[in-house]
C-alpha positions as CSV (number, residue, x, y, z in Angstrom):
1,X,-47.2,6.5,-31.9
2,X,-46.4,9.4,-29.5
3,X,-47.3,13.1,-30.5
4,X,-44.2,15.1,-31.5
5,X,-45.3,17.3,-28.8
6,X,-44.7,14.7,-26.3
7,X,-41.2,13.9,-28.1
8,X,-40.1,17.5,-27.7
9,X,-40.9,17.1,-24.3
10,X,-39.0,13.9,-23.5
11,X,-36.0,15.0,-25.4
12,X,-35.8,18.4,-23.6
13,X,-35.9,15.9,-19.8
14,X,-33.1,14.0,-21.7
15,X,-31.4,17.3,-22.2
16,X,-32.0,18.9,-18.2
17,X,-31.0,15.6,-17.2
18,X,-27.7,15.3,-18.9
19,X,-26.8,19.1,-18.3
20,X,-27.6,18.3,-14.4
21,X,-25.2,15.3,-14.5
22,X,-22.7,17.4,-16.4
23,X,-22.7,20.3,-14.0
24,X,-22.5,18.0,-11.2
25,X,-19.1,16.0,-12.3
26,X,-17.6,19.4,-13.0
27,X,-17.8,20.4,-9.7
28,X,-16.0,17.4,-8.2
29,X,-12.7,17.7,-10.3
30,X,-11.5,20.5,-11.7
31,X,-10.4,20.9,-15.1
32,X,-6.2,20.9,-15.4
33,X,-4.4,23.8,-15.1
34,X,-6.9,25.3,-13.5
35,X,-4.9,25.9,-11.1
36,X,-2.6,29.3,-10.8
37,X,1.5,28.4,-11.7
38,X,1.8,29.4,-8.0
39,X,0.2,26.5,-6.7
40,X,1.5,24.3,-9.3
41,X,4.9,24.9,-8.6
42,X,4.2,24.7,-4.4
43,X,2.5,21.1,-5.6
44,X,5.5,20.3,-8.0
45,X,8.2,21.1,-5.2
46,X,6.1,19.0,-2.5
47,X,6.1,16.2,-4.8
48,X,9.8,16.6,-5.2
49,X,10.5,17.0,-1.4
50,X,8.1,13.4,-0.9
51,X,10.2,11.8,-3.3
52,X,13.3,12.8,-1.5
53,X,12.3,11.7,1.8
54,X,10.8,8.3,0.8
55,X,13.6,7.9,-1.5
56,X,16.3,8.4,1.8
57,X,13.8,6.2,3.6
58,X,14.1,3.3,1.0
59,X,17.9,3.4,1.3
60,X,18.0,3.1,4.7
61,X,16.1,0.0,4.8
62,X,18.4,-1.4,1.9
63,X,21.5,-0.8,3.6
64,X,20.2,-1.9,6.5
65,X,21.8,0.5,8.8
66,X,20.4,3.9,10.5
67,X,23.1,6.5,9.6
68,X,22.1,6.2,5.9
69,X,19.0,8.6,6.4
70,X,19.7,12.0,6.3
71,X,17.6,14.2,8.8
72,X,16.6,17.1,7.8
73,X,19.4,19.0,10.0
74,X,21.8,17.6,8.1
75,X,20.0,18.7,4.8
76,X,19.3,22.2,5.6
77,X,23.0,22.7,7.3
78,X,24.7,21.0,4.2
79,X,22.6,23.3,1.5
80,X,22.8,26.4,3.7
81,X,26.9,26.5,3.5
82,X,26.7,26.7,-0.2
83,X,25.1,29.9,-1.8
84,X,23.2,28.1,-4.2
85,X,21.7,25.9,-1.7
86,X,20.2,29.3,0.0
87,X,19.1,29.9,-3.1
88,X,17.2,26.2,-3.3
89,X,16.1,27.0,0.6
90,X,14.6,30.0,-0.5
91,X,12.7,28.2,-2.9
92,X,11.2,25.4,-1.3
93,X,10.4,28.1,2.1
94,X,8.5,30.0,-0.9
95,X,6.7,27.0,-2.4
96,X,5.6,25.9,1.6
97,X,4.3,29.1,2.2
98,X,2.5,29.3,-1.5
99,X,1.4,25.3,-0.4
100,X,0.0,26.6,3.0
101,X,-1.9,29.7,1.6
102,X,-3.6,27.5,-0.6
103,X,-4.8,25.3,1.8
104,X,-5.8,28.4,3.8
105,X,-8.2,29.2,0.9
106,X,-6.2,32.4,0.4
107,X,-4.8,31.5,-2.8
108,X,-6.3,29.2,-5.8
């Protein structure tokens, strides 16, 4: 039989121990929404803007024929003769720029 004294001890390494591993996995991920609604709408329009582009990119090779992607001239000249599609420009430039700054450590 081990002392109770001896117990305490062990159980309090135990303890260190699994605080130690604790502190360690919450430093590699962060917890969600930890992150400002800046940078989650920046992520959220990136994601959006991928999906476009692989999306054009898939249809192309369906159709089998170049003129079926878009470039992003075309894009940017069709939204800018509308007024609501400055409005959409203006969002996505902000969400880039809210993007960039984050990756610039100037924003989390």
């Amino acid at each position: 039989m081990t002392s109770p004294k001896k117990q305490d001890k062990a159980q309090a390494k135990r303890e260190k121990k699994a605080a130690k591993a604790a502190s360690k996995a919450g430093k590699r991920q962060s917890p969600p929404g930890g992150a400002s609604p800046a940078v989650r709408y920046a992520e959220f329009v990136r994601g959006c803007l991928y999906v476009l582009l692989g999306g054009s990119l898939i249809v192309a090779l369906v159709l089998g024929h170049r003129g079926a992607i878009l470039s992003l001239d075309d894009v940017i000249d069709s939204l800018f003769a509308a007024w609501a599609g400055k409005v959409v420009l203006a969002l996505i430039g902000l969400a880039l720029l809210l993007y960039g700054l984050k990756y610039l450590r100037l924003i989390r």
